[in-house]
BAKOLLO-201810 format. One record per residue: residue number from 1; chain; x, y, z of N, C-alpha, C, O, CB in turn. Coordinates in steps of 0.1 Angstrom, whole numbers. Glycine has a CB too. Layout:
residues N
NUM:A:X:Y:Z:X:Y:Z:X:Y:Z:X:Y:Z:X:Y:Z
...
end
This chain:
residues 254
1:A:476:530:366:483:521:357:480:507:362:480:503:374:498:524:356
2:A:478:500:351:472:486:355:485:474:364:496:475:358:466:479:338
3:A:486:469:371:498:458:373:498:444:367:492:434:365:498:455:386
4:A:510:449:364:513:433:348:511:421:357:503:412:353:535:431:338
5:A:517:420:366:511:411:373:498:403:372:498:391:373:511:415:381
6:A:486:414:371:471:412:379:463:406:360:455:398:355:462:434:391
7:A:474:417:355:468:412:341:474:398:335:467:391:328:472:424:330
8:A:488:396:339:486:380:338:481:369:342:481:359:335:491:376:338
9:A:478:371:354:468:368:363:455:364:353:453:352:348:466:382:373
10:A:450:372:351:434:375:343:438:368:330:428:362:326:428:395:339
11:A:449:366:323:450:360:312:452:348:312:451:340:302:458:364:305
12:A:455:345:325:462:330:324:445:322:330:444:310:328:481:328:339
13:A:433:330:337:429:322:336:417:324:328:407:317:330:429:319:346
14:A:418:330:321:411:334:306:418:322:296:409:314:293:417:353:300
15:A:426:319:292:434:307:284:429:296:291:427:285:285:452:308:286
16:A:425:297:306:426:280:313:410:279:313:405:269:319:434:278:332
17:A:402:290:306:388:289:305:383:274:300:381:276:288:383:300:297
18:A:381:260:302:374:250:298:371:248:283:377:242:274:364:249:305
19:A:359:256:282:355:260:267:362:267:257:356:270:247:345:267:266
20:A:377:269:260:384:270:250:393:261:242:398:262:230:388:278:252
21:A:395:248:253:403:238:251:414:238:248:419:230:240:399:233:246
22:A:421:251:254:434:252:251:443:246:264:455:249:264:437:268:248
23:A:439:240:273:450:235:282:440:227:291:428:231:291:460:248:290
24:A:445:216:299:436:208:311:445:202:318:456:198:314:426:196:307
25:A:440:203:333:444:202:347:459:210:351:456:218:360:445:188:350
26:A:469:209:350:477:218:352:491:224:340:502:229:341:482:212:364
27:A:482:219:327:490:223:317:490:239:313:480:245:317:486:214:307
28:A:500:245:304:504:257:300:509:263:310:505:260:321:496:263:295
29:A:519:274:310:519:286:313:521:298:309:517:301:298:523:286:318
30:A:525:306:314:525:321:313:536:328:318:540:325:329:513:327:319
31:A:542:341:310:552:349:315:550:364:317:539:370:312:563:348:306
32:A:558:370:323:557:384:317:568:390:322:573:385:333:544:393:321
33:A:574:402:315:588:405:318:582:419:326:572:425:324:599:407:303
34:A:594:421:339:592:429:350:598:436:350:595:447:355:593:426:359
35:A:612:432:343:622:441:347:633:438:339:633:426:336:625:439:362
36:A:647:445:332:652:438:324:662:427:335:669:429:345:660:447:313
37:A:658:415:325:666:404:332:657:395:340:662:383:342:677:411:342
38:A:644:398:345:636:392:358:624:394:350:622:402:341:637:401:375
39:A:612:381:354:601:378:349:591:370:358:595:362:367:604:373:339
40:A:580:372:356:571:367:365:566:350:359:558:349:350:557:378:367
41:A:569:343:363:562:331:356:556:319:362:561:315:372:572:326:347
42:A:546:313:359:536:305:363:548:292:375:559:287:372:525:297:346
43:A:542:292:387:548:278:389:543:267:386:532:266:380:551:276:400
44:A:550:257:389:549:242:385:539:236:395:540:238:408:565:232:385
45:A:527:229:387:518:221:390:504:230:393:493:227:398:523:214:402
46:A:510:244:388:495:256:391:483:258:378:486:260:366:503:275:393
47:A:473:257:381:463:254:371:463:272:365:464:282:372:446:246:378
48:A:461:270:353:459:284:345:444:289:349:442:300:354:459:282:325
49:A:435:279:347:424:285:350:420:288:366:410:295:368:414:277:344
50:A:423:285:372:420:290:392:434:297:391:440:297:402:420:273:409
51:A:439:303:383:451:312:390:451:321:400:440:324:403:456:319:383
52:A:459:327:407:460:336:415:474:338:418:483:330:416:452:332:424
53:A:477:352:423:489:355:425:504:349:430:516:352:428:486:362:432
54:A:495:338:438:502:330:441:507:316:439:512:307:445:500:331:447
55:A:500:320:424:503:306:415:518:313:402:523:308:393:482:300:403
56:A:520:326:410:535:327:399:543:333:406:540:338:416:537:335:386
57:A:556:332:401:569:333:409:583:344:403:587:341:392:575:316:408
58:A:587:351:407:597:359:400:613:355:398:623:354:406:596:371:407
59:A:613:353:388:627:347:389:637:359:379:632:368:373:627:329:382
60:A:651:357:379:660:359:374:662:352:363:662:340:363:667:358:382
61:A:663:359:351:663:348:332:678:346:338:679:335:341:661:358:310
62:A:689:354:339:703:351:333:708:335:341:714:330:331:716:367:339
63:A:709:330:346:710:318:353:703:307:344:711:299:340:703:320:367
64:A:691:307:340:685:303:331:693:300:316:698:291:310:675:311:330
65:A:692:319:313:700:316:297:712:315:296:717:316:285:699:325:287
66:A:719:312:307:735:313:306:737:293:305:744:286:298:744:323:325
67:A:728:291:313:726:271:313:722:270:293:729:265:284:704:262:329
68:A:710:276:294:707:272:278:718:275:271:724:265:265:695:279:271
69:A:724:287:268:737:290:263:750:281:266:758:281:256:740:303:267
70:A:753:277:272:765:265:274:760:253:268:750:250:261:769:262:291
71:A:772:245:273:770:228:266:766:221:273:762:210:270:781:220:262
72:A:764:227:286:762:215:292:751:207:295:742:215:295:766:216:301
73:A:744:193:298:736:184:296:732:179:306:720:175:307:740:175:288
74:A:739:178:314:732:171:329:722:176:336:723:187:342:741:170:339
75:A:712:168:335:696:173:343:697:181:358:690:190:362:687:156:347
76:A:708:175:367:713:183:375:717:197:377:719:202:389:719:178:377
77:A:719:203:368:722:218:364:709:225:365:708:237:369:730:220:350
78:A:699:217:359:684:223:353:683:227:369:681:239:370:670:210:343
79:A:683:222:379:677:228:394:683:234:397:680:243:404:674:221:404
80:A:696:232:394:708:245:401:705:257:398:706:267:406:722:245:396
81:A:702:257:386:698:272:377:681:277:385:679:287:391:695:266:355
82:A:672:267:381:664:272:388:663:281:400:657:292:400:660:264:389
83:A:670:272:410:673:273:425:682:290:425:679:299:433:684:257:430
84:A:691:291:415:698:304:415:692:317:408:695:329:411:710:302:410
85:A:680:311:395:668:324:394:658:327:407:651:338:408:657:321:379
86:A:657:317:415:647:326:428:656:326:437:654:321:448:631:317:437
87:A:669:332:435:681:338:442:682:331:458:683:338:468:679:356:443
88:A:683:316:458:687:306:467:672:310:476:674:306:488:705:309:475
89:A:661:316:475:653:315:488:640:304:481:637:301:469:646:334:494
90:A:635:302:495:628:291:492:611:297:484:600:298:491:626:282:509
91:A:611:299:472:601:303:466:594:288:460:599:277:459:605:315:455
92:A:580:295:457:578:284:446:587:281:434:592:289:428:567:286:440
93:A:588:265:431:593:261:419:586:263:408:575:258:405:595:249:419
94:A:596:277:396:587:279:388:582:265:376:586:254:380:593:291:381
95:A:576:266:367:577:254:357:586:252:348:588:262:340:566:253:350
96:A:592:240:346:604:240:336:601:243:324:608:239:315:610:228:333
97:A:590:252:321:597:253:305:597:268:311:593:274:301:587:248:286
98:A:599:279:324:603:287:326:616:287:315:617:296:307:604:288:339
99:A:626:278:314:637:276:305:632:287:288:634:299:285:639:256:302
100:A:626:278:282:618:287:273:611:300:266:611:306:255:615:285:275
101:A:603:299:283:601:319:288:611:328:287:608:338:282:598:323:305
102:A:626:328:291:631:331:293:641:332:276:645:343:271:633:325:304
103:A:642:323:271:647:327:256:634:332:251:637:344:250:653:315:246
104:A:625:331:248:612:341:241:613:356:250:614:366:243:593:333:243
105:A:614:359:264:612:367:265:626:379:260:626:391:259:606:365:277
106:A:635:372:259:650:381:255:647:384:248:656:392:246:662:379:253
107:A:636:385:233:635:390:224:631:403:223:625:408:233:629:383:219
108:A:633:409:213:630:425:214:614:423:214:608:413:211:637:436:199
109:A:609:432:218:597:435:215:586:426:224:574:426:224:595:434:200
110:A:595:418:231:585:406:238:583:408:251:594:408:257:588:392:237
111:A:569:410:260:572:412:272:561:403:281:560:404:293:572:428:273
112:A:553:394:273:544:386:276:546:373:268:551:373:257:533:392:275
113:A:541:363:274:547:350:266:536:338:269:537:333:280:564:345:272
114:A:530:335:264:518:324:267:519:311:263:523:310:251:505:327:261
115:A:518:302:269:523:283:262:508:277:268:503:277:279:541:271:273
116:A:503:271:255:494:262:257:496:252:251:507:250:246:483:265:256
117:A:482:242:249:482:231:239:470:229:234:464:218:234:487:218:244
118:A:466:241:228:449:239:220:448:224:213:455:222:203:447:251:205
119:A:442:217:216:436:209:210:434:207:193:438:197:186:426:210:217
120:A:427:218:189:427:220:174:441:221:170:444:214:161:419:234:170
121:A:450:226:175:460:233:171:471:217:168:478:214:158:466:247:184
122:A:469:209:181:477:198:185:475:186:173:483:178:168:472:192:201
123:A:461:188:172:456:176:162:467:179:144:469:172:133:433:179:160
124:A:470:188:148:479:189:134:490:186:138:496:179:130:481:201:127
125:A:500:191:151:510:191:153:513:176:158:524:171:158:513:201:160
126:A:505:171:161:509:153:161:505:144:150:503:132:150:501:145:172
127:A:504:153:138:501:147:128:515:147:121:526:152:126:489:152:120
128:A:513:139:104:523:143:94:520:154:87:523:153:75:526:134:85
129:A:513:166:92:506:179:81:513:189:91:513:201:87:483:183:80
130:A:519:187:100:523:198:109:531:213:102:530:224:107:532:191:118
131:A:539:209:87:544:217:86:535:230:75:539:240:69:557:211:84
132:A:523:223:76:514:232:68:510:243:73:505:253:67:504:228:65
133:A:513:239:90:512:253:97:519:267:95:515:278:99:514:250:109
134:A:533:264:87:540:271:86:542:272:67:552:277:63:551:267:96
135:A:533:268:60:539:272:49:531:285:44:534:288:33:539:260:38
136:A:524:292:49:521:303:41:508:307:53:505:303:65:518:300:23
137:A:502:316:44:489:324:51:477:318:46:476:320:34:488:339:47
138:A:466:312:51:455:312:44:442:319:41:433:319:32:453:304:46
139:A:446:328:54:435:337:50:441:355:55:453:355:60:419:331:59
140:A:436:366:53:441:379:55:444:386:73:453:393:78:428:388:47
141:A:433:380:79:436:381:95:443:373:103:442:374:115:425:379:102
142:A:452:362:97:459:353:99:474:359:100:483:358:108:455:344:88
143:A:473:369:82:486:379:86:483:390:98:491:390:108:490:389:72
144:A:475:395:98:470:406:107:477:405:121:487:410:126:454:405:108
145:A:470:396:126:474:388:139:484:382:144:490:386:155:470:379:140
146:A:487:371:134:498:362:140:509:367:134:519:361:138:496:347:138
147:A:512:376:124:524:380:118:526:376:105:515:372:100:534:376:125
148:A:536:374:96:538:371:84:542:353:84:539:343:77:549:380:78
149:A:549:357:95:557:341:94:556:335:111:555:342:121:577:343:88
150:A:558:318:112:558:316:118:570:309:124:581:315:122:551:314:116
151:A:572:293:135:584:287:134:577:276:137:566:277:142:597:291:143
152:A:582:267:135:580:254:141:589:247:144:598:246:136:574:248:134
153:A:591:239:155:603:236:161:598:221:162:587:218:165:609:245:176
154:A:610:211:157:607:196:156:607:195:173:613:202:181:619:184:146
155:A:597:180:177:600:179:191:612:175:197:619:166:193:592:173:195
156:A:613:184:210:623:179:216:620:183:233:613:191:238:636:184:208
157:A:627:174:238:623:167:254:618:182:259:624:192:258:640:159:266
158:A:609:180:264:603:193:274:617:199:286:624:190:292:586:187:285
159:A:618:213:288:631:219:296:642:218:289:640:218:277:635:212:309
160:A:655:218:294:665:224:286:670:216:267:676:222:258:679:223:297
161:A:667:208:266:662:207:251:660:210:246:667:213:236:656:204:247
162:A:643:214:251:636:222:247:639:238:244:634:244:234:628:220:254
163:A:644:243:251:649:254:254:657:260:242:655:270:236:656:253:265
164:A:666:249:243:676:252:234:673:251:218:682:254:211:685:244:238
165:A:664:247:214:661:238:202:649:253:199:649:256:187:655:217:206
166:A:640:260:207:633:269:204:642:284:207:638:295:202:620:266:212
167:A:655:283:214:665:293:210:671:293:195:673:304:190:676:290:220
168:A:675:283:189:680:283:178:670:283:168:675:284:157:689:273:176
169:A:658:283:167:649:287:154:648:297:159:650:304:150:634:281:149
170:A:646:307:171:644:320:171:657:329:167:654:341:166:639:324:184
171:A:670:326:164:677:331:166:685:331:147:691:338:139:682:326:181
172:A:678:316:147:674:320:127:665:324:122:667:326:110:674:311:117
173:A:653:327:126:642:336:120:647:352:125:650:360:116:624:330:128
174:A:647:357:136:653:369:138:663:375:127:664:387:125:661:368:151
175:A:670:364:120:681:368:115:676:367:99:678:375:90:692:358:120
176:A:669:356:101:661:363:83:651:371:80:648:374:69:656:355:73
177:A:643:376:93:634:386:94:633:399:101:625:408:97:627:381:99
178:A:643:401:110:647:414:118:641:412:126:647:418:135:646:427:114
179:A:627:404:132:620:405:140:617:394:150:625:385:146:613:408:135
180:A:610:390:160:608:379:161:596:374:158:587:383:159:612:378:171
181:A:590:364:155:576:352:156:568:356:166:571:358:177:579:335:161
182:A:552:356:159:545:359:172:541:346:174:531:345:181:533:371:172
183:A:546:335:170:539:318:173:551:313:170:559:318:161:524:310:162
184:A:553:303:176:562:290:177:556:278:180:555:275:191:573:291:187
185:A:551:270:170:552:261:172:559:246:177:566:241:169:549:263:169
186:A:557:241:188:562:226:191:557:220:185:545:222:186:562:219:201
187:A:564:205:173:556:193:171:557:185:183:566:182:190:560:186:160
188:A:542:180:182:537:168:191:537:176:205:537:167:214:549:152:190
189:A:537:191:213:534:195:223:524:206:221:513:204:227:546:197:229
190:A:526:219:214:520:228:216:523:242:206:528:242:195:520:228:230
191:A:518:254:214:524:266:212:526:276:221:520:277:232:517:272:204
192:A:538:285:214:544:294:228:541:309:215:545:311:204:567:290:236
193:A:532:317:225:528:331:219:539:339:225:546:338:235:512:339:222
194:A:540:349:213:553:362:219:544:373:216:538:375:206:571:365:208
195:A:544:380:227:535:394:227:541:405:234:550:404:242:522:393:234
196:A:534:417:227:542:432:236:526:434:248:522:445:253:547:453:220
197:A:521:424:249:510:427:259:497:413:262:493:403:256:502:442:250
198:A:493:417:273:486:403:272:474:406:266:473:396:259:484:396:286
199:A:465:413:264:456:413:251:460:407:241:455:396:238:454:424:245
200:A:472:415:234:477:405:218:479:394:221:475:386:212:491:409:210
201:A:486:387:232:488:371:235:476:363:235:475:352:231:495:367:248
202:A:464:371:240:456:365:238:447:362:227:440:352:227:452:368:244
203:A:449:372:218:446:376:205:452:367:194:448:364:182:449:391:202
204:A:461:364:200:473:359:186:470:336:192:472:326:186:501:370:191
205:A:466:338:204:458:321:205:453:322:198:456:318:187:450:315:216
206:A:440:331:201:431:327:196:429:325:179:421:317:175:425:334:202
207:A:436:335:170:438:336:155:447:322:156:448:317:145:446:351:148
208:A:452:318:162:463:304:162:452:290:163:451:281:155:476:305:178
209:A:447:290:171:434:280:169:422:280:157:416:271:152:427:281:181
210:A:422:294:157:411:297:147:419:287:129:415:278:121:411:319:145
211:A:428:293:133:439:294:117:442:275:117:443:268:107:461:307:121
212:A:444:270:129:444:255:131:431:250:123:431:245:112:444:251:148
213:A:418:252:132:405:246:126:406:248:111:407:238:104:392:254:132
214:A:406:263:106:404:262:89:413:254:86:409:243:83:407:276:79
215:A:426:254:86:436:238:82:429:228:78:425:226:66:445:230:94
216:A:427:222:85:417:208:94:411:206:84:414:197:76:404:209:107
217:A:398:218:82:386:218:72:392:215:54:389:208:44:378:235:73
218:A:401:225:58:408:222:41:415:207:35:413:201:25:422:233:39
219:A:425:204:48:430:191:45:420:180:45:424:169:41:442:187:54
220:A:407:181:50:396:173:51:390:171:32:386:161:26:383:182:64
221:A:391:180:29:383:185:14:393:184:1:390:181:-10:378:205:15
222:A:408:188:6:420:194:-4:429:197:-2:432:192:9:418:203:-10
223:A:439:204:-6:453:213:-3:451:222:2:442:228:-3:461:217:-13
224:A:456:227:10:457:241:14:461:252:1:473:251:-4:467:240:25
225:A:451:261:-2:456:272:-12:463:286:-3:454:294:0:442:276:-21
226:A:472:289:0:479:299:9:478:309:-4:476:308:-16:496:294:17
227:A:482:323:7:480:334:-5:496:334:-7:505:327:-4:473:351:0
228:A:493:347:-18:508:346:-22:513:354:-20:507:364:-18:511:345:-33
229:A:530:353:-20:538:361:-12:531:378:-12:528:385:-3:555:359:-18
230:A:531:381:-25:526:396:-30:515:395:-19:518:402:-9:519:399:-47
231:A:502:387:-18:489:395:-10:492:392:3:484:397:11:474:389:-12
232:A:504:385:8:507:386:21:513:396:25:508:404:33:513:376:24
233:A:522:398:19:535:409:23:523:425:19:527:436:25:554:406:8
234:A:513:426:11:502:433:10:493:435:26:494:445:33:494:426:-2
235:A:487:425:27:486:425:41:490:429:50:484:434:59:487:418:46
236:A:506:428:49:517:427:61:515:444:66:514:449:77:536:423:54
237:A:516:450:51:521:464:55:514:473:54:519:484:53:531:468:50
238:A:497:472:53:489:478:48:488:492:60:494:491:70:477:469:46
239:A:482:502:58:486:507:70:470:510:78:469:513:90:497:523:67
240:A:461:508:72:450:506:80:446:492:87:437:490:95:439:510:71
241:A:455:483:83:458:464:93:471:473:102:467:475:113:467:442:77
242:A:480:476:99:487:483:108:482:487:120:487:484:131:491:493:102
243:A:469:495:117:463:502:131:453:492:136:448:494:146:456:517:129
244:A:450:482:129:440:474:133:449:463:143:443:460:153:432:469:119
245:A:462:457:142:470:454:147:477:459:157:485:453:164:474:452:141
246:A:476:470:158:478:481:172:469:480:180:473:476:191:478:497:170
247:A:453:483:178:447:482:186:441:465:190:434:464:201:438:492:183
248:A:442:459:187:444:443:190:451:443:198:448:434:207:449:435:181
249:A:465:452:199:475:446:211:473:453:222:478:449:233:492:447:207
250:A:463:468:223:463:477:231:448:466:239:443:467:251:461:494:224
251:A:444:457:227:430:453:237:418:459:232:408:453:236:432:458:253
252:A:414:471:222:403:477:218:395:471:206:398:464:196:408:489:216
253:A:384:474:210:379:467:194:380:471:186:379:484:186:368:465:190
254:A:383:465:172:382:465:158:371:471:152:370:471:140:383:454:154
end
């Protein structure tokens, strides 16, 4: 059996590959859930692409989501919490949007979690078109991949902000969908993938940048024509995209 570890490892520096332009010098990171409650996640100031084992850190979520879940505001708490998920020993400092990881990874079904800032993807989300990302499907592998629906979360301050502000769209999409988002978008920062594996996280960038570029091309030419609810929700549940969406997340070819 493979170690989730070694495979986030391999993903994180697969994402930090140059020629994909999804992240530069020590931007994005990466999660993966270990255990219920505990997760492995990139530390702060570690490059995706030279990763190595010892560029991630295991921490404790409840310390984390118990700070995001309260009221409280003072930047000073954000290290306390930290400091009490690597259970008072002197580990690496994971990266603050560990905060983040930690509400995506409580989601059912989520046990890998990827944050980058594709370039393609960004050039919309620092635009005024950002929310085109989320109004519909434009093409059929778009449902396949990334799911039916997405979120997009207005910006707000990277770490507990943040945190909190990508807790409450997950926690109203869950609630009008049963499920969670396999993309969340940030305006004006990025995207955070939710996966049951690191293949599909990788799978679901990549249809996330892809799905960015066609945007681009369309708003260059026209409107975006999105399908309609019928050929989406057609898509959604087809049962031969069903298995084609299975093996995507197992990693096999299509």
């Amino acid at each position: 059996m493979s170690d989730p570890i070694d495979e986030l490892v391999a993903l994180s520096r697969t994402l930090g590959e140059p020629h994909r332009d999804l992240v530069v010098l020590a931007e994005g990171n990466t999660s993966v859930r270990v255990d219920e409650g505990r997760m492995v996640v990139k530390t702060s100031g570690s490059r995706l692409g030279s990763a190595s084992r010892d560029d991630f850190v295991e921490v404790e979520t409840k310390p984390l989501l118990e700070l995001i879940d309260s009221a409280e505001t003072d930047d000073s708490l954000v290290d306390a919490a930290m400091r009490a998920a690597r259970g008072g020993q002197e580990r690496p400092r994971p990266s603050m949007e560990a905060l983040v990881h930690a509400v995506c990874l409580r989601q059912p079904g989520v046990d890998v979690v990827a944050h980058t800032h594709p370039v393609a993807v960004n050039a919309i989300l620092c635009s005024d078109q950002a929310e085109r990302l989320v109004d519909g499907a434009l093409f059929p592998d778009q449902v396949v991949v990334m799911g039916r629906h997405a979120v997009l979360v207005p910006y707000a301050d990277p770490g507990l902000a943040l945190a909190r502000a990508v807790n409450a769209e997950l926690e109203r999409f869950v609630a009008e969908h049963g499920r969670p988002p396999k993309v969340v978008y940030l305006a004006n920062h990025g995207i955070f993938v939710l996966a049951g594996s690191t293949a599909e996280a990788l799978a679901v960038t990549e249809m996330t940048v892809k799905t960015a570029r066609v945007l681009s091309g369309v708003l260059a030419v026209g409107r975006p024509r999105y399908l309609t609810e019928a050929q989406a929700d057609r898509i959604d549940t087809r049962p031969d995209e069903a298995l084609r969406r299975r093996r995507l997340a197992e990693g096999s070819p299509c």
